[in-house]
N, C-alpha and C positions, 0 to 999 in steps of 0.2 A: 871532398865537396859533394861529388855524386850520389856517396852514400847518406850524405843528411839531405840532402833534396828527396831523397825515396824514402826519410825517415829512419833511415837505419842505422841507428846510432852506436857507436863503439860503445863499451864498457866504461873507458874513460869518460866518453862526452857527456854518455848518458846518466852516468854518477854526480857530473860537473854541476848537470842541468838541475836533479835533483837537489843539490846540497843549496845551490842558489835560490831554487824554492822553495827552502827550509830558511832561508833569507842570511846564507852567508852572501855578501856583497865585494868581498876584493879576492883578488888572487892568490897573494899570499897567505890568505885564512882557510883557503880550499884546499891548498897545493897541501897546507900543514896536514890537514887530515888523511891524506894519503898517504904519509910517513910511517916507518914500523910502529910507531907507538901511539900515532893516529885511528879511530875508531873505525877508519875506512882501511886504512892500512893493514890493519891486523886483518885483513881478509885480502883485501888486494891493495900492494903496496908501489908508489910510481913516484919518480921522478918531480920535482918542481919546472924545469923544463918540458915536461911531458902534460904535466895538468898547463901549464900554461897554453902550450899549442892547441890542447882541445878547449880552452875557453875561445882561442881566435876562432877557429870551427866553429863555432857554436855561436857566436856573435856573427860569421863571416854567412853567416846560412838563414841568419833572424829570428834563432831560434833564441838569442840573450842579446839585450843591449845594454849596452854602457853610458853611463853620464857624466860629468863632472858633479865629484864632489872634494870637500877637505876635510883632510886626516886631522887627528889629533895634533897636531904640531902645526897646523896650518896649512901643509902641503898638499900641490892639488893631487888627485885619485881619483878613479875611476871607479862609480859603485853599481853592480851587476846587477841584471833583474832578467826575470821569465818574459819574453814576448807570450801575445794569447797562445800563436801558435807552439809555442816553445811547451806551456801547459799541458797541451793536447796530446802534443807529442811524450811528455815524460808520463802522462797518463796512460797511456798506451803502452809502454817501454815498461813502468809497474805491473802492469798485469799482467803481461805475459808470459807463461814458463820459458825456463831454458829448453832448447833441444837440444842439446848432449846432454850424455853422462859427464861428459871432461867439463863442465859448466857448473856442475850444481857446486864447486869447491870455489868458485870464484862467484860467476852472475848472481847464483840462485841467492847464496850466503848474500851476499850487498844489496839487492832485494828485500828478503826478508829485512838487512838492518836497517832499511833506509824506509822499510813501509810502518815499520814497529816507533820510529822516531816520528813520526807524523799521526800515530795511533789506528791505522787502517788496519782492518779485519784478516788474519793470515789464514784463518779453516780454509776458505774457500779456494783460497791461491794455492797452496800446497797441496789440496784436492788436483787441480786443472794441473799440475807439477808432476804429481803421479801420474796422471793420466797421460800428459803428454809422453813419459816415457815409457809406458807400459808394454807397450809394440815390441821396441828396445830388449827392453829388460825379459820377455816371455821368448824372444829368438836366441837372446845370448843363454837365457838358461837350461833350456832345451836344447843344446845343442851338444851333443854326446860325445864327443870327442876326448879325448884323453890328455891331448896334447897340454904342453905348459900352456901357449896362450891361451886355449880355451876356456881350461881351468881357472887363470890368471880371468879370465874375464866373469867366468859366470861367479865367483867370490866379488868380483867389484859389483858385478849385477844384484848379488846379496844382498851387499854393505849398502847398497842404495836404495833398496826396496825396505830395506830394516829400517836404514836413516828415514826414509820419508814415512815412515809407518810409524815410527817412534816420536815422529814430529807431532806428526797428524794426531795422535793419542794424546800426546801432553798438552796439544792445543785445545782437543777436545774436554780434557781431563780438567782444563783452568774455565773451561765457558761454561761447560756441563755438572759440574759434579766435585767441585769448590775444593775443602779437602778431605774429600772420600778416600778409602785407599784404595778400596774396591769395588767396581762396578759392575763384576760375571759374578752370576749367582750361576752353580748349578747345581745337581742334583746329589751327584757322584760324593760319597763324605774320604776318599782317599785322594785327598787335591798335596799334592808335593811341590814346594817350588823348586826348579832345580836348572843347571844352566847345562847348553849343550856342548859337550867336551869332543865331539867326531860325529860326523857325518858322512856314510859309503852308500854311494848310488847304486842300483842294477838297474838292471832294464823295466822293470814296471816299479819294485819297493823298493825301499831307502830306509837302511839301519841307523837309526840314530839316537847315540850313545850319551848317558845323562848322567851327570854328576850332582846328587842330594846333599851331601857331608863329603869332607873331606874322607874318600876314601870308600866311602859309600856311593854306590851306581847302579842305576836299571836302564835296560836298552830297552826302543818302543821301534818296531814294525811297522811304517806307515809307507801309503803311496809315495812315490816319485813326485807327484803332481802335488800334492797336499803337503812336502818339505821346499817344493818352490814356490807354494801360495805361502807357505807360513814365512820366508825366507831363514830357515834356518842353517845357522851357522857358527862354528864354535866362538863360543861368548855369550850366546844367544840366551838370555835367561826367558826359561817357560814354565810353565805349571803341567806339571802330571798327573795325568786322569787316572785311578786304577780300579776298573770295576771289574767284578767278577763274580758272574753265579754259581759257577761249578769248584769244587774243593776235589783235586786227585789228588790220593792216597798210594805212595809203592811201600812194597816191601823187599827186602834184601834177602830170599832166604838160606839160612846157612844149613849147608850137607853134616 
């Protein structure tokens, strides 16, 4: 209860709240969509007893009330709506990133699907999403350590700099640029696509090893700091720059 008086709604409630201002009206239609096979489900999946407790929450706080009405068959029911404040409050509860990394598999996903059902603008949300964990993400990858966890973490620091970056492209890619397939022009005429197959850090540069053709590879020499801006990591598919003005010639001579 304290926690919906300071607005701060669980995952549940604040799903609950959503789906009611999308104008599902009973309990048992809401509770359906968080089952494995329900559209909420398939990202976070709960109990019928569970969505029910946060619909009392959530009516017990005046953030939803209930009316009489009758079902199909005649019987009486109860049909759920948004108090103003309830509004306010899931406006609020939409905009905001997650702050965890352990968030973006759960909050951030039911956000995006709950903001996309309703037709609201996602560029900008996933912009504020990055950015809230940017902090995060720049201490976990810089952190030199060797160790499993460390490792363990700055790979999930990756996969979430990639994910949000790959988001953020595709959403740019559908407002901006229709269906283009490419948007960087640049100069260089030896552009290769190719994906990266290893990745070894040292202390300033980071070797990291590409695969063109099966079987076919060229390694590229780059900063440390410019493979955790890029977030690369093996899967990562990129494009290979290869310019070169200079041509060295050896010979082998034989005695």
């Amino acid at each position: 209860m304290e926690a919906l008086q300071n607005n701060q709604l669980s995952l549940i409630e604040a799903t609950c709240l959503a789906l009611i201002k999308q104008g599902a009206t009973h309990g048992y239609d809401i509770a359906k969509r968080f089952h494995p096979d329900g559209d909420i489900g398939e990202v976070f999946t709960q109990t019928n007893p569970v969505v029910y407790r946060a619909l009392k929450s959530l009516e017990a706080a005046q953030l939803v009330k209930s009316t009489d009405a009758l079902g199909v068959r005649k019987q009486l029911k109860f049909a759920l709506s948004v108090t103003e404040e309830g509004g306010q409050v899931l406006h609020s509860w939409l905009n905001t990133p997650a702050t965890h990394i352990r968030d973006l598999r759960t909050e951030f996903l039911v956000k995006l699907h709950l903001r996309e059902l309703v037709g609201m603008k996602q560029k900008k949300f996933i912009s504020l999403q990055r950015d809230a964990l940017s902090q995060v993400l720049s201490h976990l990858l810089a952190d030199p350590s060797r160790s499993a966890v460390a490792m363990w973490r700055r790979e999930q620091a990756r996969a979430v700099a990639r994910f949000l970056d790959e988001l953020a492209g595709e959403e740019s890619h559908s407002e901006n640029y229709g269906d283009r397939e490419d948007s960087l022009q640049l100069s260089a005429r030896n552009q290769l696509r190719a994906k990266v197959i290893s990745v070894k850090h040292g202390g300033v540069l980071s070797t990291v090893k590409l695969e063109l053709d099966p079987g076919q590879t060229m390694t590229a020499t780059i900063t440390r700091e410019a493979t955790d801006a890029l977030a690369l990591a093996p899967g990562t598919e990129v494009l290979g720059l290869c310019k070169a003005t200079d041509v060295l010639v050896a010979r082998n001579e034989q005695r």
